[in-house]
C-alpha positions, -999 to +999 in steps of 0.1 A: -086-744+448-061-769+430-032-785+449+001-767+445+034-767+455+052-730+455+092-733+461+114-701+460+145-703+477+162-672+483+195-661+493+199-627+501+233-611+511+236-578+538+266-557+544+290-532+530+291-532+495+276-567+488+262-556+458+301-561+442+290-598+445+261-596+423+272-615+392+292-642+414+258-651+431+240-649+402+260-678+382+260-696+419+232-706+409+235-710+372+218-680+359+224-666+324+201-638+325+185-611+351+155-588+351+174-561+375+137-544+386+136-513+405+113-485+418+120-449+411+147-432+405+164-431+438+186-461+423+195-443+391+205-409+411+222-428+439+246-442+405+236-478+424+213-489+394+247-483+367+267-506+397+253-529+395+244-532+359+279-524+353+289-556+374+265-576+359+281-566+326+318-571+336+306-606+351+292-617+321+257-616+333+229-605+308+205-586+321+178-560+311+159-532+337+121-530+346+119-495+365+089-481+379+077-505+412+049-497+426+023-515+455+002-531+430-015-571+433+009-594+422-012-610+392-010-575+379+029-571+382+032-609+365+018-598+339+035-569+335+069-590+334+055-617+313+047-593+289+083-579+289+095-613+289+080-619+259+092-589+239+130-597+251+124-633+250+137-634+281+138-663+311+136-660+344+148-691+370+146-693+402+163-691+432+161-655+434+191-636+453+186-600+465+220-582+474+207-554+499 
């Protein structure tokens, strides 16, 4: 195996409706851009999905959604959003922030 270093800092932010802070934390850390990925549709019928695209919208936080995850090996899920990086020419940056 080659020598690597892996660094992913990661904030992420618990309590009543934290997710009204998700475009403040995203430029934090100077993102543009988010891939907002989900599983089912428990966050579409819950209206929390809309939220927070909504807030990323009024924040002035681009974004676009991935739905559909599901338990599969990471390689496979990388490529999966590489490939829909490439169609939206979209970047991703690191840190990541989860609002839960």
């Amino acid at each position: 195996m080659k020598n690597f270093n892996y660094y992913a800092p990661t904030e992420v932010v618990f309590g009543d409706q934290s997710e009204e802070q998700v475009a403040l934390l995203v430029k934090k850390y100077g993102g543009t851009k988010v891939l907002v990925h989900y599983g089912g549709q428990s966050a579409v019928r819950s209206g929390l999905l809309d939220k927070i695209c909504g807030l990323l919208q009024e924040g002035g936080v681009a974004y676009i959604t991935l739905g559909g995850v599901v338990p599969i090996l990471v390689s496979l899920w990388l490529s999966r959003v590489s490939s829909c990086a490439v169609r939206r020419v979209l970047t991703l940056s690191l840190p990541l922030v989860a609002v839960v």
